[in-house]
Structures are given as structure tokens and as C-alpha cells.
N, C-alpha and C positions, 0 to 999 in steps of 0.2 A: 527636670526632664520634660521634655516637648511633647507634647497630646499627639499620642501613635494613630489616633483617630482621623487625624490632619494630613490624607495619604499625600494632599498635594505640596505639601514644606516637604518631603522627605524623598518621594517617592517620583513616578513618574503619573504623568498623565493617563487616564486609566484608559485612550483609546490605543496607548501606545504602550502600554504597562504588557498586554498578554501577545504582544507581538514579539518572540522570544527569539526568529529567524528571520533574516534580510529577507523582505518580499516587497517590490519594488509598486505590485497593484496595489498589496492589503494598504502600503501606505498612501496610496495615490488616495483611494477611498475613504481614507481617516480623515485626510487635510482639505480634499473637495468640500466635503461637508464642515468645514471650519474656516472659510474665509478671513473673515477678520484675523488671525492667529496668523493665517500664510501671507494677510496682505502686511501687516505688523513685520515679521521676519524678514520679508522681500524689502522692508523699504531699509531695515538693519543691517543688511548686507549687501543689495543691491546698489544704493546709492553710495557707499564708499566703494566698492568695489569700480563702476562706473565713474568713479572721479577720478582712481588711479587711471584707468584704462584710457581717460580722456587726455591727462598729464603726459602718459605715454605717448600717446598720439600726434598732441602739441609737439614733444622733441625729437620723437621720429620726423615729422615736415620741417620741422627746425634745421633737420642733423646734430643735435646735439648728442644722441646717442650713439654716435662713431666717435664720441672722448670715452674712450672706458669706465675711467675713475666715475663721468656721471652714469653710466649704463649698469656700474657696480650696485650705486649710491640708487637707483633705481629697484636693482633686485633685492636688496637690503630691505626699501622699503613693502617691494611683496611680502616678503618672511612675514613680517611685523604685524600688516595686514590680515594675514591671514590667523594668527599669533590670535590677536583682538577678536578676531569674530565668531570663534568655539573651536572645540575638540572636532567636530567632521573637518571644519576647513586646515588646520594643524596636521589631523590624520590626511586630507586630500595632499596637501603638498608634501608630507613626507614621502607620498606615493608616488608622485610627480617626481620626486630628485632620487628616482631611481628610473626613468622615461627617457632618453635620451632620443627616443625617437618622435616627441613631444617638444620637448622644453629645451632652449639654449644651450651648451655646455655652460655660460656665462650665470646663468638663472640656476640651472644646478646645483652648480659650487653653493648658491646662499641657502638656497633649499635643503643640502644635503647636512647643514648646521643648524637647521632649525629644529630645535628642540621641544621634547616635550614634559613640558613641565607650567604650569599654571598656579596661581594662588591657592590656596587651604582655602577648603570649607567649611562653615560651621562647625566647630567640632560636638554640638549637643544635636546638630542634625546627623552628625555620623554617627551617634550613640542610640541615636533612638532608629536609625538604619539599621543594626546591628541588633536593637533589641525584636523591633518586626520582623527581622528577615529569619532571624534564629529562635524565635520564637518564647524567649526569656527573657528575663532580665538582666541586667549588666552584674550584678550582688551575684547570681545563679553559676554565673559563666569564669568570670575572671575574678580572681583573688583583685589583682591593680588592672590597673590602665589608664595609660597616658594619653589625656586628652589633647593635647599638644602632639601633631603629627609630627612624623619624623621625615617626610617628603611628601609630597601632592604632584599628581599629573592630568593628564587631562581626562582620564575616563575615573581617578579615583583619590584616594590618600591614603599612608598606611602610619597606624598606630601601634605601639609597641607597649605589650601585655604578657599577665603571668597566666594561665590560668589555675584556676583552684586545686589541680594535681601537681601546681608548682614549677611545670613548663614556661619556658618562655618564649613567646610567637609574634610573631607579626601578622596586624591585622588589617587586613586592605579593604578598605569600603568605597564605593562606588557613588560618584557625584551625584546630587537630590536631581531629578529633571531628566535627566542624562540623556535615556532614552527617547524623550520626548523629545529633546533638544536635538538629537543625532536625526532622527526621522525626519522630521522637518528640515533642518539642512540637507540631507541628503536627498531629499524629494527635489527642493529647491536646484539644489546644485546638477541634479540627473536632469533637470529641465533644461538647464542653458547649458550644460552637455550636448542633449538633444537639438534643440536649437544650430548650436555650430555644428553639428556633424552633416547638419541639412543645408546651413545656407555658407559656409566658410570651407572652400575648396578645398585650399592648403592642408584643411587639416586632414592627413590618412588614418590615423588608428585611429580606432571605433571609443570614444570617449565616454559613451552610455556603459560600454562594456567595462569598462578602465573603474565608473564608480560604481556600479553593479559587483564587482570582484573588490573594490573598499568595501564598499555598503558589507560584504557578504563576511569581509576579515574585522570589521569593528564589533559587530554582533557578536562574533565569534572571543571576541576581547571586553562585548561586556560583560558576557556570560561567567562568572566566576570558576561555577560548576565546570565548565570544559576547560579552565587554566589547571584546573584541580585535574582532571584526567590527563592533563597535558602534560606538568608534572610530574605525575604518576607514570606515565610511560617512558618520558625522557629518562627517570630513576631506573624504571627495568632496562631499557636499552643499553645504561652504560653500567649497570650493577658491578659487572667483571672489572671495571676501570679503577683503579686504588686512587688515581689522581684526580677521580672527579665527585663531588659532592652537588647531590641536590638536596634543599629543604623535606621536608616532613609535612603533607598533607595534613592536617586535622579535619578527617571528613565529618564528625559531626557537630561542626563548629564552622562548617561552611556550604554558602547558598548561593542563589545566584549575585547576588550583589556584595556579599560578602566573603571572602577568602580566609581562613584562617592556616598560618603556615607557621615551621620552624622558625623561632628565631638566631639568625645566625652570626656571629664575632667573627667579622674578617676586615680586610683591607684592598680597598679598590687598588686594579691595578694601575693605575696613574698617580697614584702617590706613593710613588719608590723609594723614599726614604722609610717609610712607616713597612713599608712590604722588605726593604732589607734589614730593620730594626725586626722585624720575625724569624730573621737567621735563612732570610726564602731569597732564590736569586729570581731578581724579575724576570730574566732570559728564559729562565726553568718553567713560570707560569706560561710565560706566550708561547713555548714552543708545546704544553699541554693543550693551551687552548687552538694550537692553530692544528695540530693532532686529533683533537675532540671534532673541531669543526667537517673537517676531510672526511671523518668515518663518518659522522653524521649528514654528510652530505653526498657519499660515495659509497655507505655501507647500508647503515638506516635506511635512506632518503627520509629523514625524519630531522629537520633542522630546527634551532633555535635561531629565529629571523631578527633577534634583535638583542644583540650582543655589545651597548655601548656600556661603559665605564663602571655605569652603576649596577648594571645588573651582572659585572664579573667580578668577585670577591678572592682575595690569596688569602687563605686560613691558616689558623698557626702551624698545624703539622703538613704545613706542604699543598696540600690538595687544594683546585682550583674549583667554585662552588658558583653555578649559574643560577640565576633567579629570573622571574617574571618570566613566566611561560602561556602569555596570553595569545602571545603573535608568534606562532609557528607553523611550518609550510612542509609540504610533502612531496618530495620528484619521484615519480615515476623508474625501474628499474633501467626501459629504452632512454632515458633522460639521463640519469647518470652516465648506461654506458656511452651517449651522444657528448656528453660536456667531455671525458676520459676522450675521445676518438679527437673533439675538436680539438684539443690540447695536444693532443701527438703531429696532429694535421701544421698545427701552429707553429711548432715545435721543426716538423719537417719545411718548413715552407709548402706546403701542399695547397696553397692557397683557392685551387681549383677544388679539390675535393672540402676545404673548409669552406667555402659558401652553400657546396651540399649538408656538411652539418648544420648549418643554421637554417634550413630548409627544413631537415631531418628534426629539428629542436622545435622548429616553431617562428622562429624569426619571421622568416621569407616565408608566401605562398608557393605552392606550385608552379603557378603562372608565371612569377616572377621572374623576367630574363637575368639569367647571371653573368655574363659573359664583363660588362661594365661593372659589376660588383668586384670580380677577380685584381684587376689592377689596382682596384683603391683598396684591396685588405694589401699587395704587396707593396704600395706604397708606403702604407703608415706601416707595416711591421717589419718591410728587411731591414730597418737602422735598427731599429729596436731590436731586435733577434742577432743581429752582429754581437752585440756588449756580452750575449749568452743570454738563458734562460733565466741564471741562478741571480740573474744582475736586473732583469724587468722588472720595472716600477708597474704594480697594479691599478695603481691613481695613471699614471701616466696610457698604458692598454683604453683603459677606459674611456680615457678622454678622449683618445686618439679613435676608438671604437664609434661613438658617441656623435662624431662627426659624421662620420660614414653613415652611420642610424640616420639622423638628420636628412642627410641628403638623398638617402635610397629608400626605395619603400619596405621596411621592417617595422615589425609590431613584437615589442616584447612580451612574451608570455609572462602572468604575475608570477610564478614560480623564480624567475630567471630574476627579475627583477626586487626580490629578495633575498635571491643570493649574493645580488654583486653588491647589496644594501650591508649586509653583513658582513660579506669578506673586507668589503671599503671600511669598515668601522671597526674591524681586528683589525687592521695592517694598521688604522692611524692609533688603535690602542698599543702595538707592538713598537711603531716609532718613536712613541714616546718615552721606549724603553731604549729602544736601539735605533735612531736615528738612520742606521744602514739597511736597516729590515728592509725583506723583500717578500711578500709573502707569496707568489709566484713560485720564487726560488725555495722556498720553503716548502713549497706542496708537490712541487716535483716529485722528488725519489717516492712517496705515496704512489702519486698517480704511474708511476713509472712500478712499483710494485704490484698497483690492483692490474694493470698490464702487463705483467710476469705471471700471477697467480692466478687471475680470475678465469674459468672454464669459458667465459659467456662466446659464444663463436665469433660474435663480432667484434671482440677485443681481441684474439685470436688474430682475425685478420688484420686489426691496426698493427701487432705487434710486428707480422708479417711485410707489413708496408713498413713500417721502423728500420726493419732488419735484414732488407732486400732493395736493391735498386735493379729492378728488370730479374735476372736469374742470378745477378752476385748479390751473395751474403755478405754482410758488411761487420766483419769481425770489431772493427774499430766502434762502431754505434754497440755492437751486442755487452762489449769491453765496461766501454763510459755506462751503457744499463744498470750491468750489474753493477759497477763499483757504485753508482749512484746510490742505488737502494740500499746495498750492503752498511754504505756507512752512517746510514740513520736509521736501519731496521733490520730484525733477525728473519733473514729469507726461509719458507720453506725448502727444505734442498731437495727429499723426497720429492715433493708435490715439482719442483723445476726439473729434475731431475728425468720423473716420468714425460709432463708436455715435452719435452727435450726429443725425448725418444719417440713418443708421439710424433711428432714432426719429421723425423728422421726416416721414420719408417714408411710417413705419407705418401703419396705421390707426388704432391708439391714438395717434400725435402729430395727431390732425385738429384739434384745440384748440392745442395749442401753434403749430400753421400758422398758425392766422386770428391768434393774437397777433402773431407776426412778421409775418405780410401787414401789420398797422395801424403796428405800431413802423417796417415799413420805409417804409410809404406818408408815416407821418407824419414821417421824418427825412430823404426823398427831395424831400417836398413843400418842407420848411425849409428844405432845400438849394435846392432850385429859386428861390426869393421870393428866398433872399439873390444867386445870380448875377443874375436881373431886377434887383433892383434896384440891383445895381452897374452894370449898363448903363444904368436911366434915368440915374442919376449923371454917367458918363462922357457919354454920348451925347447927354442932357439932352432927351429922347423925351418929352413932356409928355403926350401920347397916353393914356398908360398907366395908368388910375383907378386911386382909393387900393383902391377892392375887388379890385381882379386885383391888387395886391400885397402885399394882409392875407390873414394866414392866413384859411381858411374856419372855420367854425365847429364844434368838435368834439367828438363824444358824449361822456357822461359817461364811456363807456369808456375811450378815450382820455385822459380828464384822469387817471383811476387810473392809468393805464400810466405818465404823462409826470411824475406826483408820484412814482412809485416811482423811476426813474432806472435803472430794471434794461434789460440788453438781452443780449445772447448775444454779440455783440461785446464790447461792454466790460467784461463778466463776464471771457471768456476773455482777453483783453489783456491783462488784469492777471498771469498768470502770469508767470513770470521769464523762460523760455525763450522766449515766444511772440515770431512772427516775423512779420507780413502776407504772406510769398511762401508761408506755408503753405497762406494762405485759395486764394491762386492755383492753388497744385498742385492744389485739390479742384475748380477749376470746371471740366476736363474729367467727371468722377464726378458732377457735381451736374446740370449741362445734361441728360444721360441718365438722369434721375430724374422719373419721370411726374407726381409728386404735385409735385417739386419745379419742374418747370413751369410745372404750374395754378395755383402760388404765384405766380409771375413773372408769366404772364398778371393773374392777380387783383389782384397791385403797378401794372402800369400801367393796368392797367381804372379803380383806385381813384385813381391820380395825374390821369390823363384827365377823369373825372368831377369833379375838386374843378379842375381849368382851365375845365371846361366851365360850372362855376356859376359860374366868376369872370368869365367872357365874359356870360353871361345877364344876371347880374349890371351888369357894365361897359353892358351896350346898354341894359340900363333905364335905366342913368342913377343907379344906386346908389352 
């Protein structure tokens, strides 16, 4: 065992050891005063870094970077680069290939595959991590433990142990230096951030701010302790979920640099033969996790940002078990319902009111004229919106997105840019499953449900804009809603049932009233003709002319109504759940409705009148 004495083999540097949260002065003032250490580092990274950049430069003047294949072969080589020089630059470009208003789509793609995973360390420096940080010895803690990791990345490695009660966990320890090593980078790297944001025009988003929001989420991820509450809340959040499993905290067996967690027996979901060999259908996990993801990103606002391959396990009885909860992000209640509104907007082609959302989100300033942003969202998206919703590639939006970013001045919020890190890395974990995945069309009938159910006013009014062109109701959109939702989730009917009525009774439903007053007069009147004329039948009443029991005759309005086949009844009937003693519970609620009254009145005023022409009619002798 290693001399625990020796805090610099194991530990961090002690001017960077008590600095436990991003503070971009405290570090400024650690490394001023350490020259030698920061000129050392600088010439570690600075001079490869500056010999890519020169290479570039050389085949930019060349043209050689207008041949793809070499412009690939170029971004391949950043990855790698950046791979080589630590975990800050590894964590900066994963940051980056979620930037499109930054970085190439070209540079993206390589960045958005660059992984995190580095060499094992020491393993007698992970033991003797473990025994400082918890305060014991390895004999006190664990019955075994496997010195030999079971994977390494770049903030840590995790070893697999029993402890003395017989549990078996995983145990994550965090790399010797780490912090020293992140501070310094990061110092570094906020410099020639700095730098270009002053003298390189081109560049618009504030790139100080870009590693200041790294700097602030790597802290956050070396911190063990807050993966540990991060955990912990992820578990309470989905408790009610039968299909979701999270690990098991061991808080007093974990510190800041070291984690102690459940160990868990599952199978990644990218290796489908072992995940069908558990009797589990892949489809059934991705359609859980892309379920999990939606609520926690439209219910919570409490995500898991980093959902690749390894950290999603399919467990023997079914349930889908997320792990590593170092790196997770929180939207705001206005931000969900803004992503929920942009998606209707999209959805509609509202392309005018969608660059208001991105305003409303953060993208766009204030200032920023839109009028030129309008035809470049309807350029890339009416081909794409033709195929359907249920048919859009989310890799493909993106990209297409991506360009636009580029060109116009947009700054993605880090929030935003976590989400589409995560959604992109479920849709390529789900294709791997199903080749046709769409996770777009997947998320629909959700968002299309929290837009049926949710009170929030401003979803409200999206719904209103869904379901309205000018003063017509658009029965045909209300139709496809609900069947949407219905056939991936159980609708509240009650809770539709009331906004229904709410609406109705509004003053914004005074249009949707007189269509029902006509659809009921005209399905009341059809009913009436058919009971008359089973009693002429029976009763053989000859009295009765053919004009009192022909329909009357009816506006063109009505022929539009009776060709379309839409009603609010049979729209709703069609869900699964739906019951007729529902309709009954509401007609205490509806009788005590003033508007819904004058409707009732206006039903038999308008039945009344079409008897009354049938009687004028009948005595003229028609």
C-alpha cells in the first residue's frame, strides 16, 4: 500500500485541492503565482495545438480542404488531439459537438463521437484514494475488491467490490491530479477563449462564457458527493416508474472523490443478442427509455445529460437502469413549455412565430432582426415536414438546424445544448435497435398529450393555434390529436373533458358553440324524422306529408360540416378508455354553464323552427 502521507501521488495539488467550486479568479490567482507549472503546461498544449492550426491553415491557402474526404481526415485528427492533451480538452470538445453555432456541421459529426474513456490508473493509487478519502482501511470497508478496473474515463475508474455486509457495489474513484490538472487547463484554455473573443471577429458567442458553463459542469462531475445527491433525486423523481431502476447510494462509503454505488447485472442496450437472450424485446427498452427521457425533460426538468450505451443497462426482469449521474441539467418550467410551443409551431409550419420561440428560449437576442431568419427555418423544414412528423430524422433537423445556427447570429443556451447531446445519443442508441427509429416521431403523441392536459396558459393558447385557423375549428387537426395520443397513452378523459368545456363556455369558443348548436340541431333533427317515421310505419298515420318528414333543406354550412364527418362525440369515443357515464357525470357542471345554456336554448329554438317550416309547409300542401 502506498504512503497516504504522499498527498501529491494520489491527491491533488493542495493549491487546487480546497477549491471544491469553478471560480475562474480563485484560479487565476493559484497559477499567477506558479509560473513555471503554467509556462510547462502552455508549451504541452500550446505547441501541438498551434501546429494543427498551422496545418490547417497551410490547406486552407492550398484548397485542399474543399476535398471532403481530406477536410474529414482533418477533423478526425482534432478528436485525437484533443483525446491526448486531458480530460478538460475531451470534456471542451464534447461541449463543442453540441455548438452548431460554433463549430462546422463537418467538425461536429467527429466531435459528436469522441469519447470518453482513457487509460486505468494506478490501481494501488486508487486504493490508497479510497482509503484517505473514507477514512479506513481497505480490510475495514470491503470483504474483496478488484484491483483491476472494470472501465476508466477521464475524471475516474470504477472497481468492483463486496462490502463486509456482503453487498456488492461499484466503486468509482477519481484520477490522482485531476483537479490540479482540470484548473490549469481550464485557466489555460479561458485565456485563448479570451483572446479570440477580442481580436477574431467572426467569432459571435461569447466563448469565455461557453468554458466558464464547462468549467462550472466538470466541478460539478468531480464532485462525487453531488453524483451521490444526483442519484438520489433521479431515484425519488421516477420512484412511481416500475420500469425504471436506479443504483443504491452507499452514503457512508462515499466522499468527494470517491463514490460508492449498487452493483448492478444488466446488459447494455446495444448488444441485442444478450438483451433478447434475457427473454427483454430491445423495442420495449428504447420505447421506456425514450418515455423516461420526455418526462424528465418535459415533467421534471431534471435530465440525465448523458445517456450513451454504457450508462443504459436492460435488467433481467424488464426494467431499464440509468447509471452515472455526474452530468445532469435542469430546464426551467418557461423552457419546457417554450421547447412543447416550438414543436407545435414546427409542426404547424408557423415558421414566423417559431423564430419568436427561439427568442423566447434564448437562441436569439432581442435585437436580432428576424424577418431573414423566417425563410431559412421554411426552407430546410417544408421537405422535411412533407414525409410527416412521425417520419423526421432527428440527426437530419439538426443538421439541417445547425446550418442556420452557423449562418445567423444564435447562441445556444448550455441547457439546450444538452438536450439535443442526449436526445442525439438515444435516437443513435434506439437505431441500433430499429434501423427506422425516429425519435421525433416517437415523442410526438407525449408532447401532443402534455398539450391536451397541461393547465399551463401558454400551452393553452398553442393548443388554440393547433386547433384554429383564423375563427375555424379545424376538426380534422383536433381528429389526428387525439388519435395520436390515444394510441400510445391513457388520456385523462375527466381532466379533457372539463378544458373542453372550459373552452366552450369561453368567449374565445363562441365559434366553436354555433358549430355544435348546427352539428346538434342537425343530428337531433335526423333523429327526430327517423322515430316519426317509424310511427307512421307502425301506426300507418297517413296524415303525415312527405315534407314534414324530409329533412329541410340545408345551408351550405352545414353540407361542409355533414361531408367532413367530424363531431366532438365521436372524435372523443374513439379513445380507449372512454365511457358514456363520463358524459353523464359532467351534466350536473354543464346545466350551471350560462353560455352552455344559450346553446341548449339555441338547439331547440333551431329544432322548433325546422318543425315549424315542416307544418307551413304540410298546410300549403307541399
Amino acid at each position: 500500500m502506498p504512503n497516504l502521507k504522499n498527498k501529491k501521488n494520489i491527491g491533488d495539488f493542495i493549491e487546487a485541492s480546497g477549491l471544491l467550486e469553478y471560480d475562474p479568479i480563485a484560479i487565476q490567482k493559484i497559477y499567477v503565482g506558479h509560473p513555471l507549472r503554467l509556462i510547462k503546461r502552455i508549451w504541452q498544449t500550446l505547441i501541438p495545438i498551434s501546429v494543427f492550426l498551422f496545418n490547417i491553415f497551410i490547406d486552407k491557402i492550398l484548397g485542399l480542404l474543399k476535398d471532403e474526404s481530406r477536410a474529414k481526415a482533418r477533423a478526425k485528427e482534432f478528436t485525437q488531439l484533443l483525446v491526448g492533451l486531458g480530460p478538460a480538452f475531451v470534456k471542451a470538445g464534447q461541449a463543442l459537438s453540441t455548438r452548431p453555432d460554433i463549430v462546422p456541421a463537418l467538425v461536429l459529426e467527429e466531435l459528436a463521437q469522441l469519447q470518453d474513456q482513457l487509460p486505468a490508473f494506478s490501481s494501488e493509487l486508487a486504493m490508497a484514494c479510497i482509503e484517505e478519502d473514507l477514512e479506513n482501511s481497505i480490510k475495514n470497508i470491503f470483504e474483496s475488491i478488484d484491483y483491476k478496473p472494470i472501465s476508466a474515463a477521464s475524471l475516474g475508474q470504477v472497481h468492483k467490490g463486496i462490502l463486509l455486509n456482503g453487498d456488492k457495489v461499484a466503486v468509482k474513484v477519481q484520477r490522482p491530479g485531476l483537479r490540479e490538472q482540470i484548473t490549469l487547463d481550464l485557466y489555460i484554455v479561458r485565456n485563448i477563449a479570451e483572446w479570440l473573443n477580442k481580436n477574431i471577429g467572426l467569432i459571435r458567442s461569447d466563448l469565455v462564457a461557453l468554458i466558464d458553463e464547462l468549467g462550472k459542469r466538470i466541478f460539478e462531475e468531480m464532485d462525487y458527493l453531488n453524483e451521490a445527491k444526483n442519484a438520489e433525486k433521479f431515484a425519488y423523481l421516477h420512484s412511481n416508474n416500475k420500469d425504471i431502476a436506479v443504483p443504491k447510494i452507499y452514503s457512508n462509503y462515499t466522499s468527494r472523490r470517491v463514490l460508492t454505488m449498487e452493483w448492478v447485472d444488466g446488459v447494455k442496450l446495444t448488444n441485442l443478442e444478450e438483451v433478447k437472450n434475457l427473454g427483454i424485446d430491445p423495442n420495449k427498452m428504447i420505447e421506456i427509455g425514450v418515455n423516461c427521457s420526455l418526462q424528465q425533460l418535459l415533467e421534471h426538468g431534471f435530465f440525465h445529460a448523458d445517456p450513451h450505451p454504457g450508462n443504459l443497462l436492460a435488467l433481467p426482469d424488464g426494467r431499464l437502469c440509468y447509471l452515472d449521474f455526474g452530468m445532469m441539467s435542469e430546464v426551467t418550467r418557461d423552457s419546457r413549455t417554450g421547447l412543447i410551443q416550438a414543436v407545435v409551431h414546427l409542426v404547424n409550419r408557423r415558421f414566423d412565430k417559431l423564430s419568436k420561440d427561439f427568442v423566447t428560449l434564448g437562441f436569439l437576442s432581442k435585437e436580432v432582426k428576424l424577418d431573414p431568419i423566417v425563410p431559412a427555418f421554411e426552407k430546410v423544414f417544408t421537405q422535411a415536414l412533407e414525409i410527416g412528423v412521425n417520419k423526421l430524422d432527428f440527426k437530419a433537423v439538426t443538421d439541417d438546424m445547425s446550418s442556420i445556427m452557423y449562418k445567423f447570429p444564435f447562441r445556444v443556451p448550455p441547457y439546450y445544448a444538452l438536450i439535443i447531446r442526449s436526445l442525439i445519443t438515444l435516437e443513435g442508441i434506439a437505431l441500433n435497435v430499429d434501423p427506422q427509429f425516429k425519435i421525433l416521431g416517437a415523442a410526438y403523441p407525449y408532447f401532443a398529450k402534455r398539450l391536451m392536459e397541461d393547465p399551463d396558459p401558454e400551452l393553452r393558447k398553442s393548443l388554440k393555434e393547433m386547433l384554429f385557423d383564423g375563427d375555424m375549428f379545424k376538426w380534422q387537426e383536433f381528429d389526428g390529436l387525439i388519435t395520436t395520443v390515444s394510441k400510445e397513452y391513457k388520456l385523462d378523459i375527466d381532466k379533457l373533458f372539463d378544458q373542453v368545456l372550459e373552452y366552450i363556455v369561453s368567449y374565445n369558443g363562441s365559434y366553436l358553440r354555433s358549430e355544435l348548436i348546427e352539428i346538434s340541431i342537425n343530428k337531433l333533427d335526423t333523429l327526430s324524422l327517423k322515430i316519426i317515421n317509424k310511427f307512421k310505419t307502425k301506426t300507418k298515420i297517413l296524415f303525415l306529408r312527405k315534407s314534414y318528414i324530409e329533412p329541410t333543406k340545408i345551408t351550405k354550412s352545414n353540407i361542409q360540416l355533414k361531408n367532413k364527418k367530424f363531431g366532438l362525440y365521436s372524435i372523443i369515443s374513439k379513445i380507449p378508455n372512454f365511457k358514456k357515464r363520463i358524459i353523464f357525470k359532467k351534466i350536473p357542471k354543464i346545466i350551471f354553464k350560462r353560455n352552455l345554456q344559450k346553446m341548449g336554448l339555441e338547439i331547440i329554438q333551431g329544432l322548433a323552427e325546422r318543425n315549424m317550416i315542416r307544418i307551413v309547409n304540410g298546410a300549403a300542401g307541399k
